[in-house]
N, C-alpha and C positions, 0 to 999 in steps of 0.2 A: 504494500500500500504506500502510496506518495507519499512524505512527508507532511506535505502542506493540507490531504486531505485527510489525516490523523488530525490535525492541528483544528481542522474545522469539524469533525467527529465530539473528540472534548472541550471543545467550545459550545456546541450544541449541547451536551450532555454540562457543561459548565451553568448554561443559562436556563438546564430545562427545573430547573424550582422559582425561575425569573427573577434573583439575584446574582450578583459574581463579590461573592467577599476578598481580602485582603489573602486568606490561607488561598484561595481558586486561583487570585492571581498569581499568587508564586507557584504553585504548581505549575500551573499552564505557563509563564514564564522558564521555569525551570524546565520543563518537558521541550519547547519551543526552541530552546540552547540546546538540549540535547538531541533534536532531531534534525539542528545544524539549520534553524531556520531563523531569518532575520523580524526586525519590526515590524516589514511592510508585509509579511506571509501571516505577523499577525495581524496585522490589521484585518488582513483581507479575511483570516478567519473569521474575526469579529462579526465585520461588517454578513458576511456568508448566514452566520448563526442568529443574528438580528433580524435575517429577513422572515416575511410571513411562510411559511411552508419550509424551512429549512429541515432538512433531516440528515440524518445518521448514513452516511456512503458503508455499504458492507463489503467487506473483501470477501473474494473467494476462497484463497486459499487460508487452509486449518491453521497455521503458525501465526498466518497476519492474524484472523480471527480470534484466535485467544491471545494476541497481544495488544489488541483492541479492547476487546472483554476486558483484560488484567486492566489497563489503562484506565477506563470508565471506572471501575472501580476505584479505584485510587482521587480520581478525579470523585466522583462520591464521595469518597471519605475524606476528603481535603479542607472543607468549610466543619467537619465533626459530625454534619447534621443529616440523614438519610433521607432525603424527601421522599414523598409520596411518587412524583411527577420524576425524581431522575430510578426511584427503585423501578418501576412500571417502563420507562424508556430501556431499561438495562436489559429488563425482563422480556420483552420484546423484541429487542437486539439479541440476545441468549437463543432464545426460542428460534429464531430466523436464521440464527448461523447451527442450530443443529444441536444444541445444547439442552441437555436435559439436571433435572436435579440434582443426580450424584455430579457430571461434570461443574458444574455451577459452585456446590460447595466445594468441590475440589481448588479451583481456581480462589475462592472467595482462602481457601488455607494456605494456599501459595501466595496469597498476597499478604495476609497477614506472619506469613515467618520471614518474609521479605523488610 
């Protein structure tokens, strides 16, 4: 998966409780540095996840898809708070790339020993 469209995946997943607190932006900042991407990749994230109908781009292949998954998650857990609107978009995304419960909390333990 591009760079740039991971960047507008947890952006989307950023805004979907319709705040971005100070802990969302160092993530997503820190993530952004790590996927070798500049200002203007975020911006353009931003602006991508602001729009009316913006959604979640799913990869096909298995490795991007649970590093996407792992990602959201993280991105979830970044403000502390589980929303209702980002558990339900995750859950969705999970469901769509092939993902059942046992994989789900499997991921959900490799993020947390992480």
């Amino acid at each position: 998966m591009e760079p740039s469209v991971r960047m507008q995946n947890l952006m989307v997943m950023a805004l979907a409780d319709g705040s971005l607190g100070e802990r969302e932006v160092n993530y997503l900042t820190d993530r952004c540095i790590e996927l070798g991407l500049g200002e203007q990749e975020l911006q353009a994230a931003i602006r991508f996840a602001l729009e009316d109908g913006a959604s979640v781009s799913l990869p096909q292949d298995r490795d991007d898809a649970e590093s996407l998954l792992i990602d959201m998650l993280r991105m979830m857990a970044a403000d502390g708070i589980l929303d209702e609107n980002e558990k339900r978009l995750f859950a969705i995304c999970a469901a769509k790339l092939g993902y059942g419960l046992p994989e789900v909390d499997a991921l959900i333990s490799r993020c947390l020993a992480n």
